[in-house]
C-alpha positions, -999 to 999 in steps of 0.1 A, spaced: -267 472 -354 -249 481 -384 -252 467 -421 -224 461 -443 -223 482 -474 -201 487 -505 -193 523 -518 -178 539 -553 -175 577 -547 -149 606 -548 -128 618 -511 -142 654 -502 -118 672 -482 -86 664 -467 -84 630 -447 -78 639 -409 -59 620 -388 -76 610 -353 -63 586 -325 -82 561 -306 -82 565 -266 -53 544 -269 -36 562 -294 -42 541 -324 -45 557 -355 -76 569 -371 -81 580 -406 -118 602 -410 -125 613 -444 -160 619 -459 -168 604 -492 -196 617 -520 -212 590 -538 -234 602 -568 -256 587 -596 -248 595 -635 -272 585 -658 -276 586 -698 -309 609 -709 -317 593 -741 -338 618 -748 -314 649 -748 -281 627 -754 -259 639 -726 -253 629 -691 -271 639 -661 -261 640 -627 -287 627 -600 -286 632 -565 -255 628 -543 -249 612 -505 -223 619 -483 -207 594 -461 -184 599 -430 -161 572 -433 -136 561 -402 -106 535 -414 -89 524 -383 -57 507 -374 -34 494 -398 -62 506 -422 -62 543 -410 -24 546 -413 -25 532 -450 -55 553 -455 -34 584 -447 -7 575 -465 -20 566 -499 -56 585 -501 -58 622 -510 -89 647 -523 -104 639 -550 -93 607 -552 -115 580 -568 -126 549 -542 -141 516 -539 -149 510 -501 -163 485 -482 -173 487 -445 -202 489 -417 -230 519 -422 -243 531 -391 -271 564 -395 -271 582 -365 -297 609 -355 -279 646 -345 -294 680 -337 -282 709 -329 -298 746 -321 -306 757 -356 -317 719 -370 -317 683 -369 -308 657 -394 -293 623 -398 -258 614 -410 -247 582 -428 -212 574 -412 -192 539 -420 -166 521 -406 -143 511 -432 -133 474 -434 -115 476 -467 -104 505 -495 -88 506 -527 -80 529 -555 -114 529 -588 -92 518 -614 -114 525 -639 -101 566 -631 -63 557 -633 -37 536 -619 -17 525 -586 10 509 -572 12 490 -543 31 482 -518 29 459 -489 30 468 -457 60 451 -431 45 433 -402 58 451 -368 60 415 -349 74 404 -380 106 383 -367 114 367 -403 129 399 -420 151 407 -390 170 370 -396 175 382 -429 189 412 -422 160 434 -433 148 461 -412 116 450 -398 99 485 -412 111 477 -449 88 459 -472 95 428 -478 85 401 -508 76 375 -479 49 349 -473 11 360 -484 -16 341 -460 -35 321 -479 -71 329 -476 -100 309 -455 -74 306 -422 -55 326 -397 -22 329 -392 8 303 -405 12 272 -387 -3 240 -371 -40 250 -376 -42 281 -397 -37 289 -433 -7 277 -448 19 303 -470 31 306 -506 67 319 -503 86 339 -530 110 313 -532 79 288 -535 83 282 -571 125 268 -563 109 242 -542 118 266 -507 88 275 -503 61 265 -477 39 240 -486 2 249 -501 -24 231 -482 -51 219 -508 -81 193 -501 -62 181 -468 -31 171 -487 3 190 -483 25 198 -514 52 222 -522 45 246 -557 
């Protein structure tokens, strides 16, 4: 069983890239999440205790992970905590790893840009002439549904707003932006 848990807290070390038995990509970084509090009494901050979290982003998530993530970094990450038991000859312990579902830059600390990412099966930019590994400034999936089409979330184009766009789905209606 794992619960779902939400994290603010600095990268410690370099992220290492892994691969999955079938050679998916793994990003593993570990991530220190402390408490800082005000004493009132002396006027200055105080750092409290700190945790440590082995974090594993895989898939499309571990190969942005490695490309955009470095030490020190400041992140907000959501995923599945699992604590698993370990001993060795000298001691035992426990270790609080999480499977990353979703991470993104504090930007409270500073700034970032982003960029998305091309679909691989994406068949659209290649009738446009784009090379399929090229960002694009396509068709965003609308939340709540799956994929386009009969049945799934609808899209909101870049060329929505000049009437080419496809249709927004709201309420059971169909209309164009």
């Amino acid at each position: 069983m794992s619960d779902h848990i939400t994290l603010v807290g600095n990268i410690v070390g370099e992220l290492e890239q892994r691969s999955t038995r079938g050679g998916g990509p793994i990003a593993a970084f570990r991530i220190a999440v402390g408490e800082r509090r005000l004493d009132r009494e002396r006027g200055e901050w105080v750092d409290g205790h700190t945790n440590y979290y082995n974090v594993s982003a895989f898939g499309d998530l571990g190969a942005h992970a490695l490309h955009s993530l470095r030490k020190g970094q400041r992140v907000v990450l959501a995923g599945r905590l699992r604590l698993r038991e370990w001993e060795n000859e000298a001691k035992r312990g426990v270790s609080a790893d999480v499977v990353a579902d979703a991470i993104g830059h504090d930007l409270r600390w500073g700034t970032t840009r982003f960029e998305k990412a091309a679909r691989s099966s994406d068949s659209s930019a290649a009738a446009n002439g784009q090379d399929a590994d090229e960002p694009t400034d396509e068709a965003w999936a609308l939340p709540g549904g799956g994929d386009e089409g009969a049945g799934g979330a609808e899209t909101v184009g870049a060329e929505a707003g000049a009437g080419g766009g496809a249709p927004l789905s709201v309420a059971g209606e169909s209309r164009p932006f």
